[in-house]
N, C-alpha and C positions, 0 to 999 in steps of 0.2 A: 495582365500582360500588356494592353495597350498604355495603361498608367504609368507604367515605367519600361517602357521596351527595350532599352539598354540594358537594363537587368540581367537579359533574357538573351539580349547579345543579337538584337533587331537594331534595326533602322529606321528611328520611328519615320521617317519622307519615305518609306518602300509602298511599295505599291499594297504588299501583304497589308502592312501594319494599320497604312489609311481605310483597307477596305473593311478588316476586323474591325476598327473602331465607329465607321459607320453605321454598318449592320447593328455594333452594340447598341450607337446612339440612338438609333431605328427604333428597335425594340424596346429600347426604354422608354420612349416617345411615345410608343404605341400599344404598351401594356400596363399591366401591373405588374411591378418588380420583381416581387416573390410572392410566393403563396405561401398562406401561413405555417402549413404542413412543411414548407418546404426549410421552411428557418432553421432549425434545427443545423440540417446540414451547412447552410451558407453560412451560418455564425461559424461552425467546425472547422471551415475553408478558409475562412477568413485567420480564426485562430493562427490555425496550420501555419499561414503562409507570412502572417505578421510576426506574429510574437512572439516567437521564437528568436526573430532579432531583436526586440523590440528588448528583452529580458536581458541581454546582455550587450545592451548599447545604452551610455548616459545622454546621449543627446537628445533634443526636442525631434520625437515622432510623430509624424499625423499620419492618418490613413488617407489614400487617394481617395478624391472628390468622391468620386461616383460611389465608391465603398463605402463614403460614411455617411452619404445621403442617403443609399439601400437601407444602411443599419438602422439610421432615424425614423423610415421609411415602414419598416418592419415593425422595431420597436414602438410605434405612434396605431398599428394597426391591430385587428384583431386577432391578439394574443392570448396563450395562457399567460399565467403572473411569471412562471416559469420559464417561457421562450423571451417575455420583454426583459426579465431578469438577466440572461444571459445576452443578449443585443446589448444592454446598460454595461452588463462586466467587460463587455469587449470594450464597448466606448470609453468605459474609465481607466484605461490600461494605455488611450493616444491622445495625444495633445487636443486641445478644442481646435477646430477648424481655423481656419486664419482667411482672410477675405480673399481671391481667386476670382479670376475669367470663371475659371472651371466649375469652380462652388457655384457662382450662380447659373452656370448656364443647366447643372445638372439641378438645382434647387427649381429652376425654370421649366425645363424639359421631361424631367421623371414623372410620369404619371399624366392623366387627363380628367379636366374637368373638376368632379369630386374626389378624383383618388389625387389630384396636385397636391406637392408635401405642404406649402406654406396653406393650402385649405384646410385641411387636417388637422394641422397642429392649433391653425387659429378656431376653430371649429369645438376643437376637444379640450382646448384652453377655457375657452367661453362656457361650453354646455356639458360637458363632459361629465359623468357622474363619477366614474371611476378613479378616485382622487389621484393613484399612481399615475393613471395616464393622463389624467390633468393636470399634473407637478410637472409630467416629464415634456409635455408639450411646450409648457411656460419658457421650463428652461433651453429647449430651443429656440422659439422666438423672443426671448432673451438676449440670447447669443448673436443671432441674425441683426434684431435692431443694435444690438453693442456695435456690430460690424461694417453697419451705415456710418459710424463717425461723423464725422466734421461734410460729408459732400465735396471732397475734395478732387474726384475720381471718377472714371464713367465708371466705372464699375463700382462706386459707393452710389452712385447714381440709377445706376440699374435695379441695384438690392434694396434700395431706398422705394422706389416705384413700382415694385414686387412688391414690396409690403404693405405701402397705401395704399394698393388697388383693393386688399383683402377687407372685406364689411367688416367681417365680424371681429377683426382686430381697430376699426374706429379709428384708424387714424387721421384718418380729413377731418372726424368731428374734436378727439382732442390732443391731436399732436403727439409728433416720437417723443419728446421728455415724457410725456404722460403719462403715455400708454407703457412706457417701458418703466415706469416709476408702479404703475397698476400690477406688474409683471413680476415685480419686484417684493411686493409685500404679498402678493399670493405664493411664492416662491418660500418666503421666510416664515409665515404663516405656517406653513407646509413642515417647515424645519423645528418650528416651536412644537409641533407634535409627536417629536422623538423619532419621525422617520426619514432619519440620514444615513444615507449609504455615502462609497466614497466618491463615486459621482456629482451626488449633489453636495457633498463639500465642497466639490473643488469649483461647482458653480457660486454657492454661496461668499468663499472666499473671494473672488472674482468681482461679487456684489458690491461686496463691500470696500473692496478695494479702489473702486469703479468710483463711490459714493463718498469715499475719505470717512468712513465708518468702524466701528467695531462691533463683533459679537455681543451679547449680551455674556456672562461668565459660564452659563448653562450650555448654550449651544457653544461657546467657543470649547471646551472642554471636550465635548462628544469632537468637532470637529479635527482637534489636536491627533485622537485615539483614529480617529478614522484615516487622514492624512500623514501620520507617521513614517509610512513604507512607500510613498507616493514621490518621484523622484523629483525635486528641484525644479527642472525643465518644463513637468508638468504641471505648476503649480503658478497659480495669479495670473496678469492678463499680458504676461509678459509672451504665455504661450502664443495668441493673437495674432502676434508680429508673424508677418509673411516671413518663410526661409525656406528658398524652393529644394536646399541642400537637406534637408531632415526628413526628406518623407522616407520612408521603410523600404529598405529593399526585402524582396522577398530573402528565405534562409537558401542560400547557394544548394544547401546538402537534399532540397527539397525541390529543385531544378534540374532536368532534363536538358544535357547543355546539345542546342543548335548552333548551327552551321548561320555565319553569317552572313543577311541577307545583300545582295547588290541594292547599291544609291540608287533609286527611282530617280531617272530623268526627265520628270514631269515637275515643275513648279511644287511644290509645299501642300500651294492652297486649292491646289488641285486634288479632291476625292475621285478616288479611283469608285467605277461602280462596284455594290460588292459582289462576290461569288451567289450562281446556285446553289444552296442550300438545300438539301437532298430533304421534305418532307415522311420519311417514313420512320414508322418508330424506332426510338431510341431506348436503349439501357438508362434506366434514372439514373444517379450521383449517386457515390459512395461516401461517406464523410470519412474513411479513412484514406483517400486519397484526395490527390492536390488535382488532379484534372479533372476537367467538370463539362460535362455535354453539354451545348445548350438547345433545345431544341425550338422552334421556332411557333409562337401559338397561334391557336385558331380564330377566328372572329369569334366563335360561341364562348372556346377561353376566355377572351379578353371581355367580355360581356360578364361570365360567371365573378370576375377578379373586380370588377368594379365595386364602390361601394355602394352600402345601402341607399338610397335617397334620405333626407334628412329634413 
């Protein structure tokens, strides 16, 4: 709701819309995302509410920030092959990310400490036994260093300095061409062993594209059959390009239409505090509906949700 509030027939300057999305950023600040139990459903929601427009629109779709930082979030966590399988079919269904305030400040702020998304991925990249989730890692920090460019931008600047702070991706000792060259033949490695979905086609194309390369005739053949059905928009690194006009509207027919809120007379940058929050329990989520409680967790939650030590 707060990712596209217009949608929904808000204002994102209302006093409501600032307070909801505080609380959100709160709580992702200050938890862990989802519980892995709970993916199932949130993949459901997410489905629900994306792609149903997403099936009958040609234009380039991405999912809002914080949606596909949750999904990477999820997917990079402890999964079965089944639930990270399905967090992958959703991601292969919207454009790759494109560089954003937002991207990074949620790439930034999701998670604490050892549950931080860029620890994780650089973590499970490096040590990772589980090759799937060591492919799928790569190919987000992949993505991310792709999306440092040229340093042309605070905000190439910021995702740039997120990344070299992380050890275990080495980049003080040997540099973004490097490490993102190292990223790159564990990636394709990965592809030489017959395990391409169309996900990572559309990363491997990307590669290659990136590098002024080509397939070998083997993988380029699998990646043809994979890519087939995969729409134009979604395809090479054309997707990349920022276009704030593409992100998904939710499907109208799956909207609850509101009353439209009054312009808050308060400055933009002014966050409103947010509401009491009623702690008593709640009805879990249904995944066959589109509204979704959120209830607010415990210190011991947020303690349980953490990861392992490593």
């Amino acid at each position: 709701m707060v990712s596209n509030p217009t949608h929904y027939k808000l204002v994102p300057e209302s006093p409501e819309v600032v307070s909801v999305k505080a609380w959100c950023d709160d709580y992702l600040r200050a938890s862990y995302p989802v519980y892995s139990s709970e993916t199932p459903a949130f993949v459901a929601a997410i489905s629900r509410v994306y792609e149903t427009v997403a099936a009958h629109d040609t234009k380039r779709k991405c999912l809002p920030e914080a949606v596909y930082v949750i999904l990477v979030f999820a997917a990079s966590g402890p999964q079965s092959e089944e639930q990270r399988a399905a967090c992958m079919d959703v991601l292969s269904r919207f454009s790759f990310p494109s560089l954003s305030t937002e991207l990074v400040q949620y790439v930034t702020q999701i998670g604490k400490h050892r549950t931080r998304l860029v620890y994780r991925l650089a973590w499970d990249a490096k040590h990772e036994n589980n090759p799937v989730l060591q492919h799928f890692s790569a190919t987000q920090l992949w993505l991310l260093l792709h999306l440092v460019g040229d340093l042309t931008t605070d905000t190439q600047n910021r995702l740039s300095q997120l990344l070299e702070d992380e050890e275990d991706l080495e980049i003080k000792v040997k540099e973004f061409d490097q490490v993102k060259k190292d990223l790159e033949k564990r990636i394709l490695l990965y592809y030489k062993a017959d395990r391409l979905d169309t996900y990572s086609a559309r990363i491997i194309e990307c590669i290659h594209e990136s590098s002024g390369t080509q397939p070998d005739d083997h993988t380029k053949a699998i990646m043809e059959q994979k890519l087939k059905d995969v729409p134009e928009p979604h395809r090479g690194l054309k997707q990349l390009i920022d276009d704030r006009t593409t992100h998904p509207a939710p499907d109208p027919a799956l909207i609850t239409p509101l009353p439209l809120s009054n312009p808050s007379s308060r400055a933009p940058s002014v966050m409103a505090e947010p509401e009491t929050i009623s702690h008593e329990p709640e009805e879990r989520w249904d995944v066959d509906h589109v509204s979704i409680e959120i209830v607010p967790s415990s210190p011991a939650q947020d303690e349980d949700r953490a990861c392992p030590d490593v």
